[in-house]
C-alpha positions as CSV (number, residue, x, y, z in Angstrom):
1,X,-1.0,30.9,-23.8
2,X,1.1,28.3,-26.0
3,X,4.9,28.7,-25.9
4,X,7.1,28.0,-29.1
5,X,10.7,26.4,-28.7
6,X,13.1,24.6,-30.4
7,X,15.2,21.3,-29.0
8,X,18.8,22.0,-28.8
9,X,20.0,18.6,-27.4
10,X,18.5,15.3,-25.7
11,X,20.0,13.1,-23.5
12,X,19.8,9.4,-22.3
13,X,21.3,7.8,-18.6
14,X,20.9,4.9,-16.9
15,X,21.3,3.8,-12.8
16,X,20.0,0.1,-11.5
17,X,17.4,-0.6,-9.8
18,X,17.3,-3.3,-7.4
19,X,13.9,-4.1,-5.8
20,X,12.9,-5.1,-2.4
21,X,10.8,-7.9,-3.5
22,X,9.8,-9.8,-6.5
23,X,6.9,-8.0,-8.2
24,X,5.3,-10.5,-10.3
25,X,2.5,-9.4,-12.3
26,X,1.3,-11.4,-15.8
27,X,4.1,-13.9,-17.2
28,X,7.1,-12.2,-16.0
29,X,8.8,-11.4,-12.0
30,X,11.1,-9.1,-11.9
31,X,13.9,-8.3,-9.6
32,X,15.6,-6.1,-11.0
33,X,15.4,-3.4,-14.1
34,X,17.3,0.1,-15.1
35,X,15.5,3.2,-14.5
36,X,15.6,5.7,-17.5
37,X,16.6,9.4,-16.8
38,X,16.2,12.1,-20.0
39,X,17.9,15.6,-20.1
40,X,17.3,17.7,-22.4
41,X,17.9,21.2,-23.7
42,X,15.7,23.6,-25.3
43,X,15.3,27.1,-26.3
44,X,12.4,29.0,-25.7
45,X,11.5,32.0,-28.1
46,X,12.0,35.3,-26.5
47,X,13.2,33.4,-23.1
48,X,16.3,31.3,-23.6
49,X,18.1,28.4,-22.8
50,X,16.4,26.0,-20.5
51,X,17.1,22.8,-18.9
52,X,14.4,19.5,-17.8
53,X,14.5,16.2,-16.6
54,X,12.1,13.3,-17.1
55,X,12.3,9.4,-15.7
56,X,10.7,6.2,-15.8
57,X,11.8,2.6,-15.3
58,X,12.5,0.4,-18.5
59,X,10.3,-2.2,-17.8
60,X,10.6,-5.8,-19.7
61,X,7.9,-8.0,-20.6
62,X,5.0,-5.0,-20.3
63,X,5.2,-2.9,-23.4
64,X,6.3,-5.6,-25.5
65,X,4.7,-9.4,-24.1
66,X,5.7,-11.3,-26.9
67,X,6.0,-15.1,-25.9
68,X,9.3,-15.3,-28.3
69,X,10.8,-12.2,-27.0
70,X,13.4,-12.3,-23.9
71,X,13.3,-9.4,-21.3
72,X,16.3,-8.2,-22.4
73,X,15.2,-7.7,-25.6
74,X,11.8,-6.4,-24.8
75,X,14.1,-4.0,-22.4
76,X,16.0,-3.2,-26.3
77,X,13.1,-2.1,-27.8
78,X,12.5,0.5,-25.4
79,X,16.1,1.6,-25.9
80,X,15.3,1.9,-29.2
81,X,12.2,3.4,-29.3
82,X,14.1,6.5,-27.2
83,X,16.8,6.4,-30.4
84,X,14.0,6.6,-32.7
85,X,12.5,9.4,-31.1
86,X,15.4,11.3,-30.1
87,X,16.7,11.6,-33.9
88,X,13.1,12.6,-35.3
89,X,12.5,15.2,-32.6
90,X,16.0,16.8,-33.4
91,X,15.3,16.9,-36.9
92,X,12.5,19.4,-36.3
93,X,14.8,22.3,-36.3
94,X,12.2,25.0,-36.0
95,X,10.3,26.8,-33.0
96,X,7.0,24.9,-32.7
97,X,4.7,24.4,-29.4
98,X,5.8,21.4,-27.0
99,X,2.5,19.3,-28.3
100,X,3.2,20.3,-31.9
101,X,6.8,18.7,-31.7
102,X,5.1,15.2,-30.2
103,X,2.4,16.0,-32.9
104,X,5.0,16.1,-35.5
105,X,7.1,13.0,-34.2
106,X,4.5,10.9,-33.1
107,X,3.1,9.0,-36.6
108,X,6.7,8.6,-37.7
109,X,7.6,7.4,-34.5
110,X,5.6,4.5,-35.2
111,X,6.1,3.7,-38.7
112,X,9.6,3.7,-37.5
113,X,9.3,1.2,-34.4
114,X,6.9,-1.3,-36.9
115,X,9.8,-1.5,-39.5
116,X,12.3,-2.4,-36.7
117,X,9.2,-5.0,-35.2
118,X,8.9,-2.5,-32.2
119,X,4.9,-2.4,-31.2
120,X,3.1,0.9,-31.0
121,X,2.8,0.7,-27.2
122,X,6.9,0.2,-26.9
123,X,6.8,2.8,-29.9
124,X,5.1,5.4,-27.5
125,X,7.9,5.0,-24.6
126,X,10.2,7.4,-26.3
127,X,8.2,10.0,-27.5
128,X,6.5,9.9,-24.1
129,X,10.2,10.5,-22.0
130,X,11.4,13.0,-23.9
131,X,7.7,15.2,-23.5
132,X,7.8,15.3,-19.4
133,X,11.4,16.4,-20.4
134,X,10.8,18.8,-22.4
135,X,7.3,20.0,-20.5
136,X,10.0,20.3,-17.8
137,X,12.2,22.8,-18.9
138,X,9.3,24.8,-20.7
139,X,7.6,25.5,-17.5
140,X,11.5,26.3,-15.9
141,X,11.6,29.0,-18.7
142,X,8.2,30.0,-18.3
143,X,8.7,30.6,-14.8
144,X,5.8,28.5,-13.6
145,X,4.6,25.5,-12.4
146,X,2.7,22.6,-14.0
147,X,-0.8,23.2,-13.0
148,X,-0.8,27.1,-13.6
149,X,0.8,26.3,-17.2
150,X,-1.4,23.8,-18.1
151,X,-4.5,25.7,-17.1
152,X,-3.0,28.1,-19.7
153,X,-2.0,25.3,-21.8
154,X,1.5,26.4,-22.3
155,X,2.0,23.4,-24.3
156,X,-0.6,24.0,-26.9
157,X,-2.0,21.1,-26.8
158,X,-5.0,21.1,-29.3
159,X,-7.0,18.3,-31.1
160,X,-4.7,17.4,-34.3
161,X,-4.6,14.0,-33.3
162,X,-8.1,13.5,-31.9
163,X,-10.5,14.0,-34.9
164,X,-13.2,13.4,-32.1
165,X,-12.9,16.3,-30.5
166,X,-12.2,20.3,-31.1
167,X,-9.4,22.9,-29.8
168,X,-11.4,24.0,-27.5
169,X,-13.0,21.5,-26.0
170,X,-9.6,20.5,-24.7
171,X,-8.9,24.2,-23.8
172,X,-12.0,24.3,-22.0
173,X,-11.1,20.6,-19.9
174,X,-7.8,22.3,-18.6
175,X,-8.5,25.9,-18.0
176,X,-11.4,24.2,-15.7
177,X,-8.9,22.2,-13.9
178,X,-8.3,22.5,-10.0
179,X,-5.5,19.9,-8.7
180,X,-6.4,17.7,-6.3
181,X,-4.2,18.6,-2.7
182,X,-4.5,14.9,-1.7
183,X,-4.1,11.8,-4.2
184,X,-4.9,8.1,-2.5
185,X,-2.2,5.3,-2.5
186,X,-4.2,2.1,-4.2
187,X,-1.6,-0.6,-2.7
188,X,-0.9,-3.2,-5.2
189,X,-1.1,-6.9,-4.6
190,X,1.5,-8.6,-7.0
191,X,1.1,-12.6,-7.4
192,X,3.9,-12.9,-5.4
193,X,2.8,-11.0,-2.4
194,X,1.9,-12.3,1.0
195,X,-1.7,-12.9,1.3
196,X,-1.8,-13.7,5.2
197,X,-0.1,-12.5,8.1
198,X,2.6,-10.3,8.9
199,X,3.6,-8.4,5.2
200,X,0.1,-9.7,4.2
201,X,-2.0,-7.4,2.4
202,X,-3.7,-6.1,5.6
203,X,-0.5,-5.6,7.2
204,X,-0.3,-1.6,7.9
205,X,3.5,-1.3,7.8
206,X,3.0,-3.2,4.1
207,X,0.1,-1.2,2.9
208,X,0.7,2.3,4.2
209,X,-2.8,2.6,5.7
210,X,-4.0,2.3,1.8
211,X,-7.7,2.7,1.6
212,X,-7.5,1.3,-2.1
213,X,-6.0,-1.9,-3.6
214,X,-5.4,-3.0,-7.1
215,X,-4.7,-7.3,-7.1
216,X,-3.1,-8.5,-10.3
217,X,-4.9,-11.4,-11.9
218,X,-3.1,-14.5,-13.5
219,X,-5.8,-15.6,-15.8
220,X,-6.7,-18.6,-14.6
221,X,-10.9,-18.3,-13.6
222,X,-10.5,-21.0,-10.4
223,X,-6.9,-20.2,-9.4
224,X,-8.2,-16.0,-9.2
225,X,-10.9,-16.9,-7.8
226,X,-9.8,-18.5,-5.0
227,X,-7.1,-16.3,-4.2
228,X,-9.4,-13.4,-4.3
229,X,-11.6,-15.2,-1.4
230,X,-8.0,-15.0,0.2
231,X,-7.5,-11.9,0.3
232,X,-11.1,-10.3,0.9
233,X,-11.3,-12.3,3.8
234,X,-7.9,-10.4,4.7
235,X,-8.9,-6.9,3.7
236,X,-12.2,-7.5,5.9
237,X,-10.1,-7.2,9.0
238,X,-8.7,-3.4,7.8
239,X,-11.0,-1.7,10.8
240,X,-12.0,0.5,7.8
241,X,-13.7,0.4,4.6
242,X,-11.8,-0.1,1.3
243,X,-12.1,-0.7,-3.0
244,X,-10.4,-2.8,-5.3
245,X,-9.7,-3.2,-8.9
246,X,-8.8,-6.0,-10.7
247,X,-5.7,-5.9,-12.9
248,X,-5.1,-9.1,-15.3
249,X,-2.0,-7.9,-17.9
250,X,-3.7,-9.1,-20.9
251,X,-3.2,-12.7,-19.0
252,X,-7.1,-13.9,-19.6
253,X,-7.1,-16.1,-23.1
254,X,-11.0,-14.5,-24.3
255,X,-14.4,-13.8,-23.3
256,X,-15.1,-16.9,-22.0
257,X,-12.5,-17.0,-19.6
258,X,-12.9,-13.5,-18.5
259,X,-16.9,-14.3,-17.4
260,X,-16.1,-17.5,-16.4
261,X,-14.4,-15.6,-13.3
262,X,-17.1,-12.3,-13.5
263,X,-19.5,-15.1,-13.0
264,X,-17.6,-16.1,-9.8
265,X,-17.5,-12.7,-8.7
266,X,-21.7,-12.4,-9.0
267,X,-22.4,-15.5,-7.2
268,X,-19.7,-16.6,-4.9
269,X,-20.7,-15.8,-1.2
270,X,-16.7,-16.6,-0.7
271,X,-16.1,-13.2,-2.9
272,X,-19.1,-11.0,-1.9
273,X,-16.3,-8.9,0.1
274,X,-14.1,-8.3,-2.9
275,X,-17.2,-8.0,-5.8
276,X,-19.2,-5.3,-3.4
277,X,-16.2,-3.4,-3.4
278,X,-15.1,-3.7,-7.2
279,X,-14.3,-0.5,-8.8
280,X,-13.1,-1.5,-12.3
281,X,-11.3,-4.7,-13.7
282,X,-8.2,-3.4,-15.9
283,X,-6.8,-4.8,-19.1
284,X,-8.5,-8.9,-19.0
285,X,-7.2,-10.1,-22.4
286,X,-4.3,-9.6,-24.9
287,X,-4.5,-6.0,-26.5
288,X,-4.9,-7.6,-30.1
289,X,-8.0,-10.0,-28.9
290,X,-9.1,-6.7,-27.1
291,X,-10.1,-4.6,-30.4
292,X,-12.0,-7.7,-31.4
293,X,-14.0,-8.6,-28.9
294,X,-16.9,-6.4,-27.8
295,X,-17.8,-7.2,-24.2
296,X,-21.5,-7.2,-24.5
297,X,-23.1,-7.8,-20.9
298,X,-19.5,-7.8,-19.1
299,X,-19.6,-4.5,-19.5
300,X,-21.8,-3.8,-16.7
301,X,-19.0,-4.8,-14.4
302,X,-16.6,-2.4,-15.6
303,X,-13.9,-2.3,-17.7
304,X,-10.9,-0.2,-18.5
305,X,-7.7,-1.2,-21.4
306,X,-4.3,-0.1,-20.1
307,X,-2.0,-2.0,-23.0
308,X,-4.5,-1.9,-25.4
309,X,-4.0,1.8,-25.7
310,X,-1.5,2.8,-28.0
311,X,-2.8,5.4,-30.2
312,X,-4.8,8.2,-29.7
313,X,-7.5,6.2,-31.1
314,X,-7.4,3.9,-28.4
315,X,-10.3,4.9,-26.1
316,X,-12.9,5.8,-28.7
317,X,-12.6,2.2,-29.9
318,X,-12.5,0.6,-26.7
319,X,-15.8,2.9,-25.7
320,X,-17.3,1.1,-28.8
321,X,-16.7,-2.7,-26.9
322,X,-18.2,-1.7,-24.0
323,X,-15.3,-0.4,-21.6
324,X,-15.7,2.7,-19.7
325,X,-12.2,3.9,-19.1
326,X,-8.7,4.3,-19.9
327,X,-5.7,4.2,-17.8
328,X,-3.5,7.6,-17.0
329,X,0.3,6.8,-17.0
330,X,3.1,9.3,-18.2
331,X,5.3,6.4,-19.6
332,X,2.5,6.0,-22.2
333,X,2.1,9.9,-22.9
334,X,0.9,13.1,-20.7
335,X,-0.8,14.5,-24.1
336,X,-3.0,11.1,-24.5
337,X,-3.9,11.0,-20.9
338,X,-4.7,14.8,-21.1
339,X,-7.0,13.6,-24.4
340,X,-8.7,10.9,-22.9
341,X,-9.5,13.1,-19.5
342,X,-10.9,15.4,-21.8
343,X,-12.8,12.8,-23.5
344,X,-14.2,10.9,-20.4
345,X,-15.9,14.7,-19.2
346,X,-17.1,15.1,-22.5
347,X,-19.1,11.5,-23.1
348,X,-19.9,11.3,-19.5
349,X,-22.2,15.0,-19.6
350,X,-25.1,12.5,-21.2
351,X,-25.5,10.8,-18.3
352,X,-23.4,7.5,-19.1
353,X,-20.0,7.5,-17.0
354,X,-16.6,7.4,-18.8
355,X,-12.8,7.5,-16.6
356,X,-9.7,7.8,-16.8
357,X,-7.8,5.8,-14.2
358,X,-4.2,6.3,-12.6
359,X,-1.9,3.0,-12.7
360,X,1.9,3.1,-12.2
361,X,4.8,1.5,-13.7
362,X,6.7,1.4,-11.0
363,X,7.7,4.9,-11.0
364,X,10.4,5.6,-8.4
365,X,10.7,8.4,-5.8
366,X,11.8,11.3,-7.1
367,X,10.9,12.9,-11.1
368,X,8.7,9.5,-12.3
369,X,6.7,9.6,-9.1
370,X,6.2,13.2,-8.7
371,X,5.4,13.8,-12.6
372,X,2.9,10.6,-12.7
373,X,1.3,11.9,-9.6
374,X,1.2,15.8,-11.0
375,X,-0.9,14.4,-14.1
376,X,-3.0,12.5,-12.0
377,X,-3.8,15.4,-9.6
378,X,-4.4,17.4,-12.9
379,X,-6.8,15.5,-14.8
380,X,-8.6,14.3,-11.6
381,X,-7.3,10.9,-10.4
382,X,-8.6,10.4,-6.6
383,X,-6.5,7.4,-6.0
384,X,-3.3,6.1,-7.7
385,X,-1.6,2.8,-8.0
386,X,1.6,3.2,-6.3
387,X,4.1,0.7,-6.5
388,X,7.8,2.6,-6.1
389,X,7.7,2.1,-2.5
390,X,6.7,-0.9,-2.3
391,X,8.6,-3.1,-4.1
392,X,12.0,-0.6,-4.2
393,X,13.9,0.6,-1.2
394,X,13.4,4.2,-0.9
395,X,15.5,6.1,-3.6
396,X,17.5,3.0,-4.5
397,X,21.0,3.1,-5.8
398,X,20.7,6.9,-6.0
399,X,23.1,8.6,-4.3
400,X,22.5,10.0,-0.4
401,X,22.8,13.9,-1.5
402,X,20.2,13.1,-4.1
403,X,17.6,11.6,-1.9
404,X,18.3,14.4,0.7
405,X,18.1,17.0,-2.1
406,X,14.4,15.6,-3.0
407,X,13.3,15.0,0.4
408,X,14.3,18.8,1.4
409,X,12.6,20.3,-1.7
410,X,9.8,18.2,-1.3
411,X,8.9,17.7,2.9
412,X,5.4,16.5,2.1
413,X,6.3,13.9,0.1
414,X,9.3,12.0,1.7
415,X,10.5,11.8,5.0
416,X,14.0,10.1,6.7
417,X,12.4,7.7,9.4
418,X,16.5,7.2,9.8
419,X,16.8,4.2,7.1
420,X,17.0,6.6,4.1
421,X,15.0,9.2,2.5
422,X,11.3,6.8,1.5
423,X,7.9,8.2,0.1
424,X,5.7,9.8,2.7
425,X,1.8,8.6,2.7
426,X,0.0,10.4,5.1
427,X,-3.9,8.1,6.2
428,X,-3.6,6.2,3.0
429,X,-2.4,9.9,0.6
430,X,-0.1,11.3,-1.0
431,X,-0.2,15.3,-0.6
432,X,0.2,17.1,-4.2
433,X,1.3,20.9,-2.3
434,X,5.3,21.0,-2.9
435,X,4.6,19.9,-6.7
436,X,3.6,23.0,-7.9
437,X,7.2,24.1,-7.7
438,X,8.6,25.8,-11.0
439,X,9.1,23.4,-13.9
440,X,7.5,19.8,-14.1
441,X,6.3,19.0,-10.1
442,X,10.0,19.1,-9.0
443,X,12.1,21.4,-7.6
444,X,14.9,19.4,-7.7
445,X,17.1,17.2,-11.2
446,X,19.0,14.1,-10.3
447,X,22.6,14.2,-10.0
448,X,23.7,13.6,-13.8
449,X,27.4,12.6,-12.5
450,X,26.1,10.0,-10.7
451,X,24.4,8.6,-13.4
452,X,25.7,5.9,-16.5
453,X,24.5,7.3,-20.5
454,X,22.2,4.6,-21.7
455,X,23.0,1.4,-23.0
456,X,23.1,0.8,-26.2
457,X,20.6,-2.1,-28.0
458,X,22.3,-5.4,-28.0
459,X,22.3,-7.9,-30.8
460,X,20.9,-11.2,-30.7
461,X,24.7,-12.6,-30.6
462,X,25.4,-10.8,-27.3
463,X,21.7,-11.5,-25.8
464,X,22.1,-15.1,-26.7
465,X,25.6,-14.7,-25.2
């Protein structure tokens, strides 16, 4: 059953993250970015105080591509969109379900962002932190964990902002839900990445035994192409057998591009090895030349939008041009990938076949990684981009107690191989048992001392200083 509460207080920190490698992916690498941590307070009606803990990396140059825009700034507008949202959900001073405080937030949210030239995908970060957050501490006061309480939907999530569907057929999706004990690692190949060789792609110690792969795309049809014979040819010496997916960050210019390479992929002998194993192709084209541009016969390849979806009217209009499924990521919004699960069992009963897809951010070991990879369990994701351990060292800059602190409350999903406290994949998986701990898949918050309150925006005098 739904649980009412009221916020009492939200707050924002901060700690670096330095990564292991670059991790180049559409028109940016980057090296280096903060990772966001929320706190927040709430009271629960007839239960009291609780406390809950979200995180996510602020990523530049994803949310916001804009050619004119600098990291930093696109960085900004994250930190804004968290300002936004933090003000409008404390201004709802009364008890109200966890959903029905994003459902109240959510459309001025984004009327917000678009007067300070914030998109609605950078407009959704904020709203999206502070609901694991929130969800977090709800569960803590609930006294239970995140599967059992959103089998019961103790957030109330119901279909106010999904004309297309009713109450109860989301009801129905999530008290049918059983979470999957084992989640695959899909292993990302960045366009930085070693292809060949040792820390190539089929290089065990690189790959964690990954049974999946997900190879970013530059948008170039020839350059792709040939890089994609690379790395089949590398994959084919695995001893076992494997799927890909093709992920392009909005980096192919239109149609013609985009078939100019699924045309490769048909006839190429050089790719037969990477097109006989091709699950889905992910995000092609810019999100704006997306919602015009129905895919017609691509579609039997296909297709799923990832930055295209930014409303909850995202995947019904992207069904319309032809592409089968949406991606699942918690920096975008647990309530929308909830929605769109809900949606892909319902259009899929009539004998067509609709998804929803788990990618990654970069979520880091610890609360991002455990959250992303509860929902994912939850709605039915069999294999997850991961890309925390890969391209970051273990827990980072987090402190040594902290790591410990996760890795003891969590044994199946780190271990301390004596270098520090890393994610655990066991044959290619990542085992879901330890995250149905009270509260939000975690058993454990990060130490608040040891981390920095948020930055504040900068202007375009201190940028361009």
């Amino acid at each position: 059953m739904p649980v009412r509460l009221k916020l009492r207080d939200i707050a924002f920190f901060e700690r670096p993250v330095r990564f292991a490698r670059p991790f180049r992916f559409g028109a940016i690498t980057i090296h280096a970015t903060p990772q966001l941590f929320v706190g927040v307070e709430i009271e629960v009606e007839g239960k009291g105080v609780a406390i809950g803990a979200s995180a996510e990396l602020l990523v530049p140059k994803w949310f916001d591509k804009r050619p004119e825009l600098s990291p930093v700034q696109t960085v900004d507008g994250l930190r804004r969109s968290l300002a936004i949202a933090r003000d409008l959900y404390l201004a709802q001073t009364g008890f109200d379900t966890a959903f029905g405080l994003h459902a109240a937030c959510i459309g001025a949210q984004v009327v917000a962002c678009t007067q300070e030239n914030i998109p609605p995908l950078a407009a959704g970060y904020g709203p999206a932190e502070i609901d694991k957050a929130i969800l977090d501490a709800l569960l803590r006061a609930a006294d239970t964990n995140f599967f059992d309480g959103m089998a019961g939907n103790v957030a109330g999530i119901d279909a106010r902002l999904s004309s297309d569907l009713q109450d109860s057929d989301i009801a129905q999706f999530l008290a049918k839900r059983t979470p999957l004990p084992r989640v695959a690692v899909r292993h990302t190949v960045g366009l930085d990445d070693i292809v060949e060789g040792e820390g190539g792609v089929a290089d065990a110690r690189e790959n964690a035994g990954a049974r999946y792969f997900k190879l970013k795309l530059s948008g170039d049809p020839m350059a792709d192409a040939a890089r994609l014979a690379r790395i089949g040819k590398e994959l084919d010496t695995l001893g076992h057998d494997y799927k890909v997916t093709l992920d392009a960050n909005e980096q192919y210019a239109d149609l013609a591009a985009l078939r100019a390479l699924i045309d490769r992929l048909d006839r190429d002998v050089a790719l037969r090895s990477i097109s006989s194993r091709l699950l889905y192709v992910e995000q092609p084209m810019l999100r704006d030349i997306t919602r015009q541009s129905p895919l017609g016969s691509l579609a039997a390849r296909g297709f799923i939008i990832d930055e295209a979806d930014d409303s909850y009217d995202a995947f019904p209009a992207a069904r319309a041009l032809g592409y089968r499924g949406i991606s699942s990521k918690s920096c975008k919004g647990l309530y929308k990938s909830v929605v769109n699960a809900t949606r892909a069992a319902k259009w899929s009963v009539g004998g067509e076949t609709f998804f929803v897809t788990g990618e990654d951010l970069t979520c880091q070991a610890g609360l991002a990684v455990q959250q992303d990879l509860a929902l994912g369990a939850l709605i039915g994701v069999t294999h997850a981009e991961r890309n925390g351990h890969h391209y970051v060292d273990g827990f980072g800059e987090a402190p040594a107690a902290e790591a410990q602190a996760f890795a003891k409350a969590h044994p199946d999903l780190y271990a301390d191989s004596g270098q520090g406290v890393r994610l655990s994949i066991h044959d290619g998986d990542l085992l879901t048992g330890s995250l149905t701990a009270t509260g939000f898949a975690t058993s454990v918050h990060p130490d608040w001392s040891a981390l920095r309150p948020l930055e504040q925006p900068k202007s375009r005098q201190e940028q361009l200083a």
